[in-house]
BATORDO-123513 format. One record per residue (C-alpha): residue in three letters; x, y, z. Coordinates in steps of 0.5 Angstrom, whole numbers, padded with zeros to 4 digits, always signed. Example, Ala and Ser with C-alpha at 12.3 -4.5 7.8 and 13.67 -1.06 7.14 Angstrom:
# BATORDO-123513
ALA+0025-0009+0016 SER+0027-0002+0014 
END
This chain:
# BATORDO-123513
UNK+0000+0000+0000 UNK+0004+0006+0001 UNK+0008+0004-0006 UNK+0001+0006-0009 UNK+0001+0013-0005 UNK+0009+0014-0007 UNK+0007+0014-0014 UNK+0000+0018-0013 UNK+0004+0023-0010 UNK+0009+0023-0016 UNK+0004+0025-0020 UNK+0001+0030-0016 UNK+0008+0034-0016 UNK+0008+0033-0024 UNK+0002+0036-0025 UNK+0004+0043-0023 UNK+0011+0042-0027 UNK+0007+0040-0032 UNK+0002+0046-0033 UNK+0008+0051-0032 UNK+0012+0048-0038 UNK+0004+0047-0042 UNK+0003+0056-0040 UNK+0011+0057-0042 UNK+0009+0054-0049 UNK+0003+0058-0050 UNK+0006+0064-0048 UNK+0012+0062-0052 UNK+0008+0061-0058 UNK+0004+0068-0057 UNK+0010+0072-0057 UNK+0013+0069-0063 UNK+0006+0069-0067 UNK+0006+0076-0065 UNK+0013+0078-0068 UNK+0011+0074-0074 UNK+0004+0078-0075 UNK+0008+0085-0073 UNK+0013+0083-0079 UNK+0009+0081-0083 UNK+0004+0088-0083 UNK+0011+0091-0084 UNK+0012+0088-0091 UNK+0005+0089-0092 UNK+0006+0096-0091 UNK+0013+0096-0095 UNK+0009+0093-0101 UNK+0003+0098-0101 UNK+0008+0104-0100 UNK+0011+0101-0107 UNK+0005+0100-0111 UNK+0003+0107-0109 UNK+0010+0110-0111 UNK+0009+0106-0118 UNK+0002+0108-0120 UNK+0003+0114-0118 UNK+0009+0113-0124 UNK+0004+0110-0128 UNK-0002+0116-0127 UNK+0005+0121-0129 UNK+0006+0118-0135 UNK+0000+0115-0137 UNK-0001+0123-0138 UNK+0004+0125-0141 UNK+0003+0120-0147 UNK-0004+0122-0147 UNK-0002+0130-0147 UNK+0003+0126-0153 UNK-0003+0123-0157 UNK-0006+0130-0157 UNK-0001+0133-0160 UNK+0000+0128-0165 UNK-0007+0128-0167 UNK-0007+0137-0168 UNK-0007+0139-0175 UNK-0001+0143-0175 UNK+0003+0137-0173 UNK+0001+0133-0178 UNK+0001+0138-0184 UNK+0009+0139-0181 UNK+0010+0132-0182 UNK+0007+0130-0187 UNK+0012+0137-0190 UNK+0018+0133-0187 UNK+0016+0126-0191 UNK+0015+0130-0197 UNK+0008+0126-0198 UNK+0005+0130-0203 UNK-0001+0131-0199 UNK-0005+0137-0200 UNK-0012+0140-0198 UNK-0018+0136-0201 UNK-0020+0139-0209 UNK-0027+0140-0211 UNK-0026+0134-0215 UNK-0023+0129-0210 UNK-0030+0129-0206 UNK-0036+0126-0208 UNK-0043+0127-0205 UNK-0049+0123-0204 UNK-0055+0125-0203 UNK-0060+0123-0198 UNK-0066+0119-0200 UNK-0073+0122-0199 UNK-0080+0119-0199 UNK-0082+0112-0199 UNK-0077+0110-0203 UNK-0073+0111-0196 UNK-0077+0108-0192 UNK-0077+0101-0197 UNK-0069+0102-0197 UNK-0067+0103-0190 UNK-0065+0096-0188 UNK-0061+0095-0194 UNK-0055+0098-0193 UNK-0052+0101-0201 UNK-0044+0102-0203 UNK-0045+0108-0208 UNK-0041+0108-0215 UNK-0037+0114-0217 UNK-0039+0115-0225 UNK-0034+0119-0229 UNK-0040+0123-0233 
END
């Protein structure tokens, strides 16, 4: 009998290490997974900055190559590169524009749905 009541009180001087040692794992492991989270709200942070600084970059020069195109597409620019290019391009003469006229009537409203490619003749 008093064998059996040694080893129970072993386990009850156990049981307080035990606990101890499970809080200090706990503990440890909170902290730990602290840091980690910390660390990782500072790379988040770092990536965020970088991806702002770089649409920022984009928003710049999205601009500038609109401001670009504009200029591009301003006659005046066009007329000084068609003169750089000896292109031999000129104002439209009366000649060169052939217009139609617009069907009136019944006629149009038959026609409407069909679509027509108009012939130039050299009356």
């Amino acid at each position: 009998m008093p064998k059996s009541h040694d080893s129970q009180s072993g386990v009850i001087r156990f049981a307080p290490a035990l606990k101890a040692a499970l809080m200090c794992v706990v503990i440890t492991g909170s902290a730990v997974g602290y840091v980690w989270q910390k660390g990782e709200i500072d790379q988040l942070g770092q990536d965020k900055h970088r991806c702002e600084v770089l649409l920022t970059q984009l928003k710049r020069n999205n601009q500038r190559l609109v401001d670009q195109i504009a200029i591009l597409h301003s006659p005046l620019s066009l007329d000084q590169r068609v003169k750089e290019l000896n292109l031999g391009l000129g104002p439209l003469q009366p000649g060169q524009v052939v217009r139609l006229a617009e069907p009136t009537g019944a006629w149009a409203g038959e026609r409407a749905g069909n679509r027509q490619l108009a012939e130039r003749s050299d009356d």
